[in-house]
SEDRENPA-388057 format. One record per residue (C-alpha): chain; y, z, x; residue number from 1; residue in three letters. Coordinates in steps of 0.05 Angstrom, whole numbers, plus 5000, padded with zeros to 4 digits. Layout:
N
(vovo 'A' (Y Z X) NUM 'ALA'),
...
This chain:
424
(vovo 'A' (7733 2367 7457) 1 'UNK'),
(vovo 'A' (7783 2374 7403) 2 'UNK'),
(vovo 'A' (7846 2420 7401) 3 'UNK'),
(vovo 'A' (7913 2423 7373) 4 'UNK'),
(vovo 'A' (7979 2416 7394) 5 'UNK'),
(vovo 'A' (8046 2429 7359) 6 'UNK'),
(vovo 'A' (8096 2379 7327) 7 'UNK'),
(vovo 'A' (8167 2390 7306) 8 'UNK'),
(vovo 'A' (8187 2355 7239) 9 'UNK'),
(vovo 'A' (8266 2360 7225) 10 'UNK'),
(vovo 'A' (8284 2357 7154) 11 'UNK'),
(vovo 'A' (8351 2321 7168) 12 'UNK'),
(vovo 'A' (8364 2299 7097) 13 'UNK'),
(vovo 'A' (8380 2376 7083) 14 'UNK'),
(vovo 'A' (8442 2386 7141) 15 'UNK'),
(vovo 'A' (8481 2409 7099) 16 'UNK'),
(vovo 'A' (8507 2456 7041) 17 'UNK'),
(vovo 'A' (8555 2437 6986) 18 'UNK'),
(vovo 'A' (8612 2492 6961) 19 'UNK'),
(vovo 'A' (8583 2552 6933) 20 'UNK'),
(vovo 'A' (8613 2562 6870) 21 'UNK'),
(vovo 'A' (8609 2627 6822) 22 'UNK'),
(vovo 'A' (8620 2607 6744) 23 'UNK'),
(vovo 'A' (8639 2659 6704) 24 'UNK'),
(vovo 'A' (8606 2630 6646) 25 'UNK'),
(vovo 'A' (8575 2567 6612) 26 'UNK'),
(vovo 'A' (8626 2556 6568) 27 'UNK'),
(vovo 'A' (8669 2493 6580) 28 'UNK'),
(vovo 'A' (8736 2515 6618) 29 'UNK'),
(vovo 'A' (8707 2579 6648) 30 'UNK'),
(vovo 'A' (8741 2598 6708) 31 'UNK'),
(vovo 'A' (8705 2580 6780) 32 'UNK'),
(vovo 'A' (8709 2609 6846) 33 'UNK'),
(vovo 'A' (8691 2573 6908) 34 'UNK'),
(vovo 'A' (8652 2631 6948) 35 'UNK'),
(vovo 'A' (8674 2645 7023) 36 'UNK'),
(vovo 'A' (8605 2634 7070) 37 'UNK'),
(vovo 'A' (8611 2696 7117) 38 'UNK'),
(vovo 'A' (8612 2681 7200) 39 'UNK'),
(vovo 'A' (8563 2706 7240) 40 'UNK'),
(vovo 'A' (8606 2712 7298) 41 'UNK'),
(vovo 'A' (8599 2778 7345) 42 'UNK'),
(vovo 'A' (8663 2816 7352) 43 'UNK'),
(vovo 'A' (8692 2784 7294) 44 'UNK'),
(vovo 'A' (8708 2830 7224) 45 'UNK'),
(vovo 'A' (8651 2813 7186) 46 'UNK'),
(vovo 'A' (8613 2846 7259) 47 'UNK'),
(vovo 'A' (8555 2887 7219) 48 'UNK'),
(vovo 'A' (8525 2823 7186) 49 'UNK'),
(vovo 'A' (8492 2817 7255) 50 'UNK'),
(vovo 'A' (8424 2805 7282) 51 'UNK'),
(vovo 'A' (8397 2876 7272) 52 'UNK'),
(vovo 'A' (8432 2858 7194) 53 'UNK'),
(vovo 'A' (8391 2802 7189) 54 'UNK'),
(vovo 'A' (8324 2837 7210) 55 'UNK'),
(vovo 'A' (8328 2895 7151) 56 'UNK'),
(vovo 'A' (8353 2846 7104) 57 'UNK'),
(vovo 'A' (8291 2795 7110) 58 'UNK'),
(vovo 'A' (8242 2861 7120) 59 'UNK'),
(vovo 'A' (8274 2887 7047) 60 'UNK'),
(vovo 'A' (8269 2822 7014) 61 'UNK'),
(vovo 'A' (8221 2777 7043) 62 'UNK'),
(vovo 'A' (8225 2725 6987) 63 'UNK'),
(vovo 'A' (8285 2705 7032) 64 'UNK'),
(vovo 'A' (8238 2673 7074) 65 'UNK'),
(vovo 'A' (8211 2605 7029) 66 'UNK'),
(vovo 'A' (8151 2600 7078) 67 'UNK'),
(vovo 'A' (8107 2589 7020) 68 'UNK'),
(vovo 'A' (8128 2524 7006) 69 'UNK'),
(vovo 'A' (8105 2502 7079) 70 'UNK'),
(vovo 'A' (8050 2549 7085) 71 'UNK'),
(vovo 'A' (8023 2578 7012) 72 'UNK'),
(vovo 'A' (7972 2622 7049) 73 'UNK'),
(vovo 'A' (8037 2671 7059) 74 'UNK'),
(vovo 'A' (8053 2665 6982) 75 'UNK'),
(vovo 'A' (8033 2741 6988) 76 'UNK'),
(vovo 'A' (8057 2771 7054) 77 'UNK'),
(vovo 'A' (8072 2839 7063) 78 'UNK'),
(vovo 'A' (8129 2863 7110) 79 'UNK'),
(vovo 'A' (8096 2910 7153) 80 'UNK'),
(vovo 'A' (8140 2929 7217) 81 'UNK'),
(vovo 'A' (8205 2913 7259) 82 'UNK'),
(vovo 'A' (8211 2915 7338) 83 'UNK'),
(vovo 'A' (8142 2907 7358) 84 'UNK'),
(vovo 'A' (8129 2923 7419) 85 'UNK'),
(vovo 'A' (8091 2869 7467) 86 'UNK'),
(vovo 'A' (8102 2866 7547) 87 'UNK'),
(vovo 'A' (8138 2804 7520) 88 'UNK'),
(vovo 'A' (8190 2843 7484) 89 'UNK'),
(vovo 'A' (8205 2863 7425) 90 'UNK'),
(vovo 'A' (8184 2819 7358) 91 'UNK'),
(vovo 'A' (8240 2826 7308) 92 'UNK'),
(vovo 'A' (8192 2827 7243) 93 'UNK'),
(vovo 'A' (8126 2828 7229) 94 'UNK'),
(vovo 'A' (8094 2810 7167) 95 'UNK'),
(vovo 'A' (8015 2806 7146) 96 'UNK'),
(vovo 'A' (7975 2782 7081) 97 'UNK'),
(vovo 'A' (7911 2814 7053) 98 'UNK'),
(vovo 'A' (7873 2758 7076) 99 'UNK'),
(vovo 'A' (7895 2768 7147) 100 'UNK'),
(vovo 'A' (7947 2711 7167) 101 'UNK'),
(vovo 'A' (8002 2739 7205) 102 'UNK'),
(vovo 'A' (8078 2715 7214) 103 'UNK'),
(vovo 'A' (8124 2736 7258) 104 'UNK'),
(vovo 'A' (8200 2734 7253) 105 'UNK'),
(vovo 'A' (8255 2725 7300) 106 'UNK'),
(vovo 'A' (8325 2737 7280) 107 'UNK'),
(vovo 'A' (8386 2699 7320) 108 'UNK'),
(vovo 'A' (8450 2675 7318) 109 'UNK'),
(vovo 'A' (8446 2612 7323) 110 'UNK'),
(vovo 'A' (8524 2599 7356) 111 'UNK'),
(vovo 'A' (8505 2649 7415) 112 'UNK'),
(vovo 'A' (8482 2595 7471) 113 'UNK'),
(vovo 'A' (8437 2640 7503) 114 'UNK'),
(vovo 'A' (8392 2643 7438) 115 'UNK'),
(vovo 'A' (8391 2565 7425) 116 'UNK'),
(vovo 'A' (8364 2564 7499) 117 'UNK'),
(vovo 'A' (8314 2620 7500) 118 'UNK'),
(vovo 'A' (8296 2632 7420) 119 'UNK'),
(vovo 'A' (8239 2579 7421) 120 'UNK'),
(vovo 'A' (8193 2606 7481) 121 'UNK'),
(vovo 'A' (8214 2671 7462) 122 'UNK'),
(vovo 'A' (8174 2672 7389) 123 'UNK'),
(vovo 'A' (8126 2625 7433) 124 'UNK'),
(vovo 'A' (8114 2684 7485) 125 'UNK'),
(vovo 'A' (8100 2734 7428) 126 'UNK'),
(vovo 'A' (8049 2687 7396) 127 'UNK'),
(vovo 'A' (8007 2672 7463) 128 'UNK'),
(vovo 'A' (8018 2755 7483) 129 'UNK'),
(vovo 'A' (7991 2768 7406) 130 'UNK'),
(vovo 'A' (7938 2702 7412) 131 'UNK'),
(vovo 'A' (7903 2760 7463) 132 'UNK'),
(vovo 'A' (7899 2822 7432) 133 'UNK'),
(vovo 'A' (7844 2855 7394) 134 'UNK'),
(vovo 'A' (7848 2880 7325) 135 'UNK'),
(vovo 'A' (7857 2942 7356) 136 'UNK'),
(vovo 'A' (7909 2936 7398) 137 'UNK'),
(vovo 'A' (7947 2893 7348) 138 'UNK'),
(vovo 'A' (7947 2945 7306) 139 'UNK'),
(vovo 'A' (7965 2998 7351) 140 'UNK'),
(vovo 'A' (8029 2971 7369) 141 'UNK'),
(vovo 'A' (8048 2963 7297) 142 'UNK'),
(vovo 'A' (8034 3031 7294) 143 'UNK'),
(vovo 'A' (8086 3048 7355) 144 'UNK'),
(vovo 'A' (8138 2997 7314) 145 'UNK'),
(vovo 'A' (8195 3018 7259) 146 'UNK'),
(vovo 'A' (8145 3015 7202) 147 'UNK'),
(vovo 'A' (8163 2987 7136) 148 'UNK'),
(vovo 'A' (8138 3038 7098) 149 'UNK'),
(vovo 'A' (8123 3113 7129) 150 'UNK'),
(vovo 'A' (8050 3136 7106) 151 'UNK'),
(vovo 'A' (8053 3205 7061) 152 'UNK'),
(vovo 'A' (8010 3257 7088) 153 'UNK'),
(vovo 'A' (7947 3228 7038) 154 'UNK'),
(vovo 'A' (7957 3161 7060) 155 'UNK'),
(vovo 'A' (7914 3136 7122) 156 'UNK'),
(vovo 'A' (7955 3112 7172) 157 'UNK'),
(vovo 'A' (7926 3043 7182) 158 'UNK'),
(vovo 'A' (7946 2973 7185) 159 'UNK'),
(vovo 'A' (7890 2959 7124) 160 'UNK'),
(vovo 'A' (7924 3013 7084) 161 'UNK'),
(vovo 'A' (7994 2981 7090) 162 'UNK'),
(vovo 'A' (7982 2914 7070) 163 'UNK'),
(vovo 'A' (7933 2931 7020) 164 'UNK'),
(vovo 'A' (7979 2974 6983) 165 'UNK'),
(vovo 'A' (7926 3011 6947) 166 'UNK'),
(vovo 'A' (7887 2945 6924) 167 'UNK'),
(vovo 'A' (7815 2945 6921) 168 'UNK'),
(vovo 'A' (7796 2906 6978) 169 'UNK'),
(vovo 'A' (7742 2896 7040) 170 'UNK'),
(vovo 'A' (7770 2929 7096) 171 'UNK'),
(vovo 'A' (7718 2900 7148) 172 'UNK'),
(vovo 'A' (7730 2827 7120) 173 'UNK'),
(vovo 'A' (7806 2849 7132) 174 'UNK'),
(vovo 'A' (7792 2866 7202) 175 'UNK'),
(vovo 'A' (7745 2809 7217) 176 'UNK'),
(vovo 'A' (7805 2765 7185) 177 'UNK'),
(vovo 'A' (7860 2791 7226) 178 'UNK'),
(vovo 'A' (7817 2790 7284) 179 'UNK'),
(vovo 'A' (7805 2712 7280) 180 'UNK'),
(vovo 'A' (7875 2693 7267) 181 'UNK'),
(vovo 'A' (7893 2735 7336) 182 'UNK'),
(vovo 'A' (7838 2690 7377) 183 'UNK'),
(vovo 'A' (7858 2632 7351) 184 'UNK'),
(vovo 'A' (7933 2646 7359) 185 'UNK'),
(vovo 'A' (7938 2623 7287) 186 'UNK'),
(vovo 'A' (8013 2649 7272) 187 'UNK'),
(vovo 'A' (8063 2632 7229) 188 'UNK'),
(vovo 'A' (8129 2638 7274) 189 'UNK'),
(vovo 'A' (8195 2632 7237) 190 'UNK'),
(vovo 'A' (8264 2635 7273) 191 'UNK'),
(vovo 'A' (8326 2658 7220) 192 'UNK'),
(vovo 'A' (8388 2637 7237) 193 'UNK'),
(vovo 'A' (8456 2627 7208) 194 'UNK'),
(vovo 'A' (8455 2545 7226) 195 'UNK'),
(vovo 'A' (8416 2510 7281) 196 'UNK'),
(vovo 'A' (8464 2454 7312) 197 'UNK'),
(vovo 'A' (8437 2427 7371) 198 'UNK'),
(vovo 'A' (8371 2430 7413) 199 'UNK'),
(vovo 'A' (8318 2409 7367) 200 'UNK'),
(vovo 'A' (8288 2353 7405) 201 'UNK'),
(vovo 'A' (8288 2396 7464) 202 'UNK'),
(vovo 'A' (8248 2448 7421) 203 'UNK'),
(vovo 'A' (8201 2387 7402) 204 'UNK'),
(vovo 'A' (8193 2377 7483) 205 'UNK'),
(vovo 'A' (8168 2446 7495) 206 'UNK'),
(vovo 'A' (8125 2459 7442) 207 'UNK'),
(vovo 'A' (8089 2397 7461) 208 'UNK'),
(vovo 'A' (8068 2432 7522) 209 'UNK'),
(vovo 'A' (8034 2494 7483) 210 'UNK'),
(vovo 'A' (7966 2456 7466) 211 'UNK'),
(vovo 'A' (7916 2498 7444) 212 'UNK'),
(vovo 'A' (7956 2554 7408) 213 'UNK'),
(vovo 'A' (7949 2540 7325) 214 'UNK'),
(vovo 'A' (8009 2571 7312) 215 'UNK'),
(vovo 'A' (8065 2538 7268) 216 'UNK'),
(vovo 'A' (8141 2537 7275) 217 'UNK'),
(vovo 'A' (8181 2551 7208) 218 'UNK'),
(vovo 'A' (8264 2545 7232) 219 'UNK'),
(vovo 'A' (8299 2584 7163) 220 'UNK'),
(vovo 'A' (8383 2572 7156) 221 'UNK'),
(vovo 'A' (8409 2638 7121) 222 'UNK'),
(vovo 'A' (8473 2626 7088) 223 'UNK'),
(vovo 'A' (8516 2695 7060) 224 'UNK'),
(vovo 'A' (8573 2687 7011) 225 'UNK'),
(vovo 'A' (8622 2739 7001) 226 'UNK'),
(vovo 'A' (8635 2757 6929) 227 'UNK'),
(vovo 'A' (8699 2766 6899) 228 'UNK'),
(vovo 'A' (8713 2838 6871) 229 'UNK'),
(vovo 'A' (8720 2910 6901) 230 'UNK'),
(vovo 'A' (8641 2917 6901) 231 'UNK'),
(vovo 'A' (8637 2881 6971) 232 'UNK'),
(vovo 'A' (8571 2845 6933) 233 'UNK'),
(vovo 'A' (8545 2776 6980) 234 'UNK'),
(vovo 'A' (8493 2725 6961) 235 'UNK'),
(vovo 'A' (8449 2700 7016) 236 'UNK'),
(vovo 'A' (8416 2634 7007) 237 'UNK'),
(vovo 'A' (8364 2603 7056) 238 'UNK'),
(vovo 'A' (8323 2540 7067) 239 'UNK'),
(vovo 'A' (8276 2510 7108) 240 'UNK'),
(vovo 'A' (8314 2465 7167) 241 'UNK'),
(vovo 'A' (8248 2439 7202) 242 'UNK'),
(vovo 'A' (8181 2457 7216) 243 'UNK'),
(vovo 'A' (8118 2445 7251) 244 'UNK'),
(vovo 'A' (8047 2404 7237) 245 'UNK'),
(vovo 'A' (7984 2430 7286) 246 'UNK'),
(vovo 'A' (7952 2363 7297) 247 'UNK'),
(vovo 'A' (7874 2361 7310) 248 'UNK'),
(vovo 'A' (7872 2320 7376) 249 'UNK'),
(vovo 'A' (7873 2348 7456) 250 'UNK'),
(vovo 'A' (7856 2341 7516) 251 'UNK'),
(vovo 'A' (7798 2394 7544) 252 'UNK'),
(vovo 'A' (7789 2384 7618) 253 'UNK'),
(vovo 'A' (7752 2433 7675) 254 'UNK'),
(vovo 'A' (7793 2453 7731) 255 'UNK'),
(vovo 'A' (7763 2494 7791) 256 'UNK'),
(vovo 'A' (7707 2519 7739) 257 'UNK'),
(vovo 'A' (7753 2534 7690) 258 'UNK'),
(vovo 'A' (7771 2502 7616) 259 'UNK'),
(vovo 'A' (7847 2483 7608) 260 'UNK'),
(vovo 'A' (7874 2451 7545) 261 'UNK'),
(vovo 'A' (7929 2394 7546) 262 'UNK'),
(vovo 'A' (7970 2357 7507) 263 'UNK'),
(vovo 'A' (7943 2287 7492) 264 'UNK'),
(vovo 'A' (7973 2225 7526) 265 'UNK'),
(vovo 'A' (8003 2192 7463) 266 'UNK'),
(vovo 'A' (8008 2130 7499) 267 'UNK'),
(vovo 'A' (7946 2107 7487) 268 'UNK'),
(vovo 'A' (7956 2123 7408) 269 'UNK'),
(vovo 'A' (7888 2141 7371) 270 'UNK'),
(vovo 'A' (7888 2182 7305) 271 'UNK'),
(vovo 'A' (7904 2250 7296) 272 'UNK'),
(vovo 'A' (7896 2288 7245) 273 'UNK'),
(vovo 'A' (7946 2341 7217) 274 'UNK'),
(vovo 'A' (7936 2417 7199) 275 'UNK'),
(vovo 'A' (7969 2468 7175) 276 'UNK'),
(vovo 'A' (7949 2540 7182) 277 'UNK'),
(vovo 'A' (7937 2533 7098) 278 'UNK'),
(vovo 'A' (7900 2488 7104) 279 'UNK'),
(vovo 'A' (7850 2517 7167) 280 'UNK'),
(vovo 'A' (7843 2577 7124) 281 'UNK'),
(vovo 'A' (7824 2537 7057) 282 'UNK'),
(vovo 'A' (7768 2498 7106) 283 'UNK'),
(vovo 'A' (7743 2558 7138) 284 'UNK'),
(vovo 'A' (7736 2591 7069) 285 'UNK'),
(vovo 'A' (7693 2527 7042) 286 'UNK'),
(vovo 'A' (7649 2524 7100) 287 'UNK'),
(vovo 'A' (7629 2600 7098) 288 'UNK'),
(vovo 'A' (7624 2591 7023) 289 'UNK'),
(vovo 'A' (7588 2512 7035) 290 'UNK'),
(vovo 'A' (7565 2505 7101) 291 'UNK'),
(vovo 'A' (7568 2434 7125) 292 'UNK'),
(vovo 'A' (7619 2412 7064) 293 'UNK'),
(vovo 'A' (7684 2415 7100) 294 'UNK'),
(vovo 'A' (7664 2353 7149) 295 'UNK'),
(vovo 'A' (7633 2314 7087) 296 'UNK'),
(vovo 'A' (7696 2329 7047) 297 'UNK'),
(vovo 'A' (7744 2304 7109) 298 'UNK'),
(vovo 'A' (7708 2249 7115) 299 'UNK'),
(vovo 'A' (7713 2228 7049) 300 'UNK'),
(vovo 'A' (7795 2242 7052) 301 'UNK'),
(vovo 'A' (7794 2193 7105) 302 'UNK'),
(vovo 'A' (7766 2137 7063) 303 'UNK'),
(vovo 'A' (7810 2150 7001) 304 'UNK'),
(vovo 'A' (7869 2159 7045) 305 'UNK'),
(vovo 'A' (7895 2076 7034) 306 'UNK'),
(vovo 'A' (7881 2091 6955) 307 'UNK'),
(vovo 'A' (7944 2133 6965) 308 'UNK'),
(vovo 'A' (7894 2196 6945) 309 'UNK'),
(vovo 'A' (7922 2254 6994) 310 'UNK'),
(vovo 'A' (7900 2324 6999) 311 'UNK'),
(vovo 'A' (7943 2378 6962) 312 'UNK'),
(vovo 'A' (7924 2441 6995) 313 'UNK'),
(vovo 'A' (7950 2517 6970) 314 'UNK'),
(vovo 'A' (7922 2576 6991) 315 'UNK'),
(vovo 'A' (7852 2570 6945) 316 'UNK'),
(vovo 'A' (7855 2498 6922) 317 'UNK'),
(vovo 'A' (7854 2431 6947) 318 'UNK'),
(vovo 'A' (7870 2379 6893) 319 'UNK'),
(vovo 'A' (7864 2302 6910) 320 'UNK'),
(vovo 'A' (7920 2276 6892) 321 'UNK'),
(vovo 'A' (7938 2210 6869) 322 'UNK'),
(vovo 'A' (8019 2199 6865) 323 'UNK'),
(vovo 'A' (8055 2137 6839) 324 'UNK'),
(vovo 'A' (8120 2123 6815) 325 'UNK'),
(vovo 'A' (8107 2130 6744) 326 'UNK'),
(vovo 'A' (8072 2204 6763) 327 'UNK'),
(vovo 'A' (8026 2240 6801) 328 'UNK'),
(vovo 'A' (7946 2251 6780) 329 'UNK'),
(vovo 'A' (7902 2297 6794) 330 'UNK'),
(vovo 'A' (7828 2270 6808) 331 'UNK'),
(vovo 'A' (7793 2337 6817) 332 'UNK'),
(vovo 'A' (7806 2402 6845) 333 'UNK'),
(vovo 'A' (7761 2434 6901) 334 'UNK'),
(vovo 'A' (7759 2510 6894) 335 'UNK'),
(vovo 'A' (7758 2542 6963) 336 'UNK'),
(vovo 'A' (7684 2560 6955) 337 'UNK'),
(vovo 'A' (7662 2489 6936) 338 'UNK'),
(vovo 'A' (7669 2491 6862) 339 'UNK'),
(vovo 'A' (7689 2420 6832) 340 'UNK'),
(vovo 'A' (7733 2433 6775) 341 'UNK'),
(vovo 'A' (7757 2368 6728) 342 'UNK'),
(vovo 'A' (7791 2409 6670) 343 'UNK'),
(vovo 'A' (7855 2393 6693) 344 'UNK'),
(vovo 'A' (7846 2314 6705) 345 'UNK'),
(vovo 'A' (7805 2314 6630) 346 'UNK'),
(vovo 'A' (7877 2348 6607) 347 'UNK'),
(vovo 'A' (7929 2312 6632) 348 'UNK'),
(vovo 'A' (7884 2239 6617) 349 'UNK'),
(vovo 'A' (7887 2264 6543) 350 'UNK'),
(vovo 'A' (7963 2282 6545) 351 'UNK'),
(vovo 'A' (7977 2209 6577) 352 'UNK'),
(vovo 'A' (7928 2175 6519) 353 'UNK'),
(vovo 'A' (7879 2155 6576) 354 'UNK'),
(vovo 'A' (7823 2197 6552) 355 'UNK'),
(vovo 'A' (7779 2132 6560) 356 'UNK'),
(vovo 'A' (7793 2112 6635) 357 'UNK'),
(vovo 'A' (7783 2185 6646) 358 'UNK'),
(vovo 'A' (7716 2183 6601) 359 'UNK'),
(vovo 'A' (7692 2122 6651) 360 'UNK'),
(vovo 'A' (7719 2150 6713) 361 'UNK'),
(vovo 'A' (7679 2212 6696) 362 'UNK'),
(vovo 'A' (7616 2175 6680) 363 'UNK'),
(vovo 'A' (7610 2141 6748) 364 'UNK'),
(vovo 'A' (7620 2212 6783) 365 'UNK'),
(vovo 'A' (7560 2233 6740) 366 'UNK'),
(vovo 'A' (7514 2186 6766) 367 'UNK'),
(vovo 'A' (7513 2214 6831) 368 'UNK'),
(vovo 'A' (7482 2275 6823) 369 'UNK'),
(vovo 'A' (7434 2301 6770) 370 'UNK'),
(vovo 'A' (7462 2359 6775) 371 'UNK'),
(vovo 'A' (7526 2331 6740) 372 'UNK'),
(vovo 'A' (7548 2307 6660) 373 'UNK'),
(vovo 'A' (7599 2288 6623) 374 'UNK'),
(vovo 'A' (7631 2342 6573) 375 'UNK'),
(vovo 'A' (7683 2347 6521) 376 'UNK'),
(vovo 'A' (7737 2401 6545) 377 'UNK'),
(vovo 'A' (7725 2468 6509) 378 'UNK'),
(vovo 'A' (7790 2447 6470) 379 'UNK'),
(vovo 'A' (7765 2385 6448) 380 'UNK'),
(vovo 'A' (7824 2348 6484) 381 'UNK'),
(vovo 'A' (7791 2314 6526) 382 'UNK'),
(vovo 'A' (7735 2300 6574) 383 'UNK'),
(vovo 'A' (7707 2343 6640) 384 'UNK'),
(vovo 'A' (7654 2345 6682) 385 'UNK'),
(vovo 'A' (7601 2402 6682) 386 'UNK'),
(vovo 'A' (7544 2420 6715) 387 'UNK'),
(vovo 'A' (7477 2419 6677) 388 'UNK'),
(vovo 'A' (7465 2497 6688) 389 'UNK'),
(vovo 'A' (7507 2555 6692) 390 'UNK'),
(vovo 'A' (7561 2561 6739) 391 'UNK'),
(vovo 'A' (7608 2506 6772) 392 'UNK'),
(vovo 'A' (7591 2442 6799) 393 'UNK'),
(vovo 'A' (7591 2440 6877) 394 'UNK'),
(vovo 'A' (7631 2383 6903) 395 'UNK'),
(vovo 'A' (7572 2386 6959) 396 'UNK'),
(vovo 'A' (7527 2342 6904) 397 'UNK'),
(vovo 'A' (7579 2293 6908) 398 'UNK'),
(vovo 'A' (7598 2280 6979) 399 'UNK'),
(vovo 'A' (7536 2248 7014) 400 'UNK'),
(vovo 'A' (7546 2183 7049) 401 'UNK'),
(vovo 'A' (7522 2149 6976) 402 'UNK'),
(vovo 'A' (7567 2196 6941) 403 'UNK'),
(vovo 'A' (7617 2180 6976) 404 'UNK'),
(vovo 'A' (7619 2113 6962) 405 'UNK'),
(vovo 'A' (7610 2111 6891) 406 'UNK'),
(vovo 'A' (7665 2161 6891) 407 'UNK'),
(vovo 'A' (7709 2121 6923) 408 'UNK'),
(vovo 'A' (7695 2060 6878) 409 'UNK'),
(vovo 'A' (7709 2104 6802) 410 'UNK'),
(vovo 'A' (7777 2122 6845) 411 'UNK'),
(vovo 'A' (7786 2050 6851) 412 'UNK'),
(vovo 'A' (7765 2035 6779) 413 'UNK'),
(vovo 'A' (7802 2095 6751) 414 'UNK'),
(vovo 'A' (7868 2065 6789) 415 'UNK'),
(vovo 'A' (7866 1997 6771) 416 'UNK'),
(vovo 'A' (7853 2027 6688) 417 'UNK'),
(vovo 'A' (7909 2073 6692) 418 'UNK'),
(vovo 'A' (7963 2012 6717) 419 'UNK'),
(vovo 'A' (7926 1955 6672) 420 'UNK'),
(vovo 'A' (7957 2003 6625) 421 'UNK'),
(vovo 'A' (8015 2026 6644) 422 'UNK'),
(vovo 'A' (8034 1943 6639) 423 'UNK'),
(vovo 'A' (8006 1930 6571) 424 'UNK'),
C-alpha cells in the first residue's frame, strides 16, 4: 500500500544576498545608498522587529510569503487568524484558500538555538494535531484565535464567510474541501525566519520519520532594510531557502491489529514518484471531473518522461512540457476537468515558423480518436485541435493503452521536426 513521506530539498545556490542598494534615480551618476539589513537579535535596539513583529507583518501582507511559486494552489490564500490554539500550542498564522488548502505559519528567529532545535517538530506537531480535527473543530478554534478580520454585526461569523470575502461560492464544497485536506494532513507548513544557518540535514532526518502526513515544508528567509530618512520606512525582502517534495512510496504494515505507516527502506532503491500538494489537488479535481483519467494520464507521464516531456502543474492546469536549450514547448494543456486544449502549442508553432511540424504533430493526435480534428486557430495563425461537437476535447479519448502509444510516437516525430530545423 502506497503512502508518502517527506523530503527536504535545500536550494543552496541562493545562500546568500548581495548589498541592498537604494538609487535615487536612473539617471547616470545618481547618488546610491547601500541599505543597512536590520538584526533580529532580542534585547538589542532594533528589539520590536521581533517574532510577534514578524507574525502581523506576514498576516498584513501575505504576498511576503512567495509560496506560490512552490505551491500555486495558495496563489489565492487568505490570512485568516494568528495564535491558534491546539493542545500543541499556539500556531503563529493561519492562512486558508477558497478551495480549501490550508497553510500554517511559524515565525522564529532563526539565531535563538532553542528555535533551530525545536521549530521543525513544532510546525510538525500542529500539522498531525490539525491532520485530526473535524471541520468543526478546525474551525472553532479559529474562531477562539486573534482573527484577521472582526465580523460586523451583518456578517456571519464563519470560517466560509472569511475566506470567501463575499464571493459567490459553494459553501458545502468549501466544507467538504477543508474537511479532506484536515484527513489527509495535506498542509502547507512554512517556517519565517531572519536566516537559517545550520541544522538542515538534521531537519531532512526527522521529517523522514513523519510517513504518512502529506504535508509540505516551505523554510522563507525575511530580510528588513532600514531606510535612510526621518520616516523610519524599511523594506523587507524574502525568498524561498528550501522546501519539501511528498514522494508517493511507503511502507503500510499491521501491528497488533492495527495499520502503521513507515518510511521506505531506500536501500533497496525502486521508483518513487514525487507530489506536491498542487499537484494532489489538480489530480483529485480531474478524477471527480474524469473518473479513471488521472491513472491513464500518469501513466502516460511515465512513458514520455526520457522525451524530456515533464509535467507543469499550477493550480488548474497541467501543461506537458517539453524544454530544450533553444526553448521550452508546450505540447498540450490538460484543464483540471479533463479538457485538452492545443491553442497555445498551434500559437507558439506559428510564432516559431513551425506551423507544419505542428500541422503533422496534430494530425497523428487526430487519428486516435474520432472524436478529434485538425482546425485552423480562430485567428488564423495557426493550427489546433478540436473536438467534432461542441465543447472541449477530453484528453480521456486520447490516453488508452493505443493512445498512448501513438501519442508518444507524434511527440517523438514532433521533436525530431522541431531540431531537423533548428540545424538547417
Amino acid at each position: 500500500m502506497a503512502s508518502s513521506y517527506a523530503t527536504l530539498h535545500v536550494m543552496a545556490d541562493l545562500a546568500h544576498y548581495g548589498d541592498t542598494i537604494l538609487i535615487a534615480s536612473l539617471l547616470k551618476d545618481s547618488p546610491a545608498t547601500k541599505l543597512q539589513r536590520i538584526s533580529f537579535v532580542q534585547g538589542s535596539e532594533r528589539q520590536k522587529y521581533d517574532e510577534i513583529w514578524l507574525q502581523d507583518l506576514v498576516m498584513r501582507h501575505p504576498g511576503l510569503l512567495p509560496v506560490a511559486q512552490v505551491e500555486p494552489v495558495f496563489d489565492d490564500m487568505v490570512p485568516v487568524c494568528r495564535e491558534l490554539p491546539l493542545k500543541a500550542g499556539y500556531v503563529d498564522n493561519v492562512f486558508v484558500t477558497p478551495n480549501g488548502d490550508i497553510a500554517i505559519v511559524e515565525c522564529k528567529l532563526w539565531r535563538n538555538p532553542e528555535a533551530r532545535r525545536k521549530v521543525i517538530a513544532q510546525i510538525v506537531d500542529y500539522a498531525s494535531e490539525l491532520s485530526t480535527l473535524s471541520y468543526e473543530a478546525f474551525e472553532s478554534a479559529v474562531l477562539r484565535a486573534q482573527l484577521t478580520r472582526q465580523a460586523t454585526s451583518e456578517e456571519k461569523r464563519t470560517l466560509f464567510h472569511m475566506v470567501s470575502a463575499g464571493e459567490e461560492r459553494d459553501e458545502a464544497a468549501f466544507h467538504d474541501a477543508v474537511t479532506r485536506t484536515l484527513r489527509r494532513g495535506r498542509i502547507l507548513l512554512i517556517i519565517v525566519g531572519d536566516g537559517i544557518r545550520e541544522g538542515l540535514e538534521s531537519m531532512a532526518e526527522f521529517l523522514q520519520k513523519h510517513a504518512g502526513l502529506h504535508f509540505r515544508l516551505c523554510l522563507v528567509e525575511l530580510a528588513i532594510f532600514q531606510l535612510p530618512g526621518p520616516e523610519g520606512g524599511v523594506i523587507a525582502q524574502s525568498r524561498i531557502l528550501g522546501g519539501t517534495t511528498n514522494i508517493e512510496r511507503g511502507i503500510v504494515v499491521l501491528n497488533d491489529s492495527r495499520l502503521e505507516v513507515r518510511p521506505p527502506d531506500v536501500r533497496h532503491g525502486g521508483a518513487a514518484l514525487a507530489s506536491t500538494i498542487s499537484s494532489e489537488s489538480f489530480y483529485e479535481s480531474l478524477d471527480s471531473a474524469a473518473p479513471g483519467t488521472k491513472a491513464n494520464l500518469q501513466a502516460f507521464l511515465a512513458e514520455i518522461e526520457p522525451r524530456g516531456v515533464k509535467p507543469d502543474i499550477t493550480a488548474k492546469t497541467l501543461t506537458l512540457r517539453w524544454t530544450k536549450d533553444s526553448g521550452s514547448w508546450n505540447l498540450g494543456t490538460i484543464s483540471k476537468k479533463g479538457e485538452l486544449w492545443m491553442d497555445y502549442h498551434g500559437q507558439q508553432a506559428w510564432n516559431l515558423n513551425l506551423t507544419d511540424e505542428s500541422h503533422r504533430y496534430l494530425e497523428s493526435l487526430a487519428k486516435i480518436t474520432p472524436a478529434a480534428y485538425v482546425a485552423p486557430l480562430g485567428s488564423g495563425a495557426g493550427w489546433n485541435l478540436r473536438k467534432a461537437g461542441p465543447g472541449f476535447l477530453s484528453v480521456s479519448e486520447l490516453l488508452s493503452d493505443t493512445g498512448r502509444k501513438i501519442w508518444l510516437a507524434a511527440i517523438i516525430a514532433f521533436q525530431h521536426d522541431v531540431l531537423s530545423k533548428q540545424q538547417d
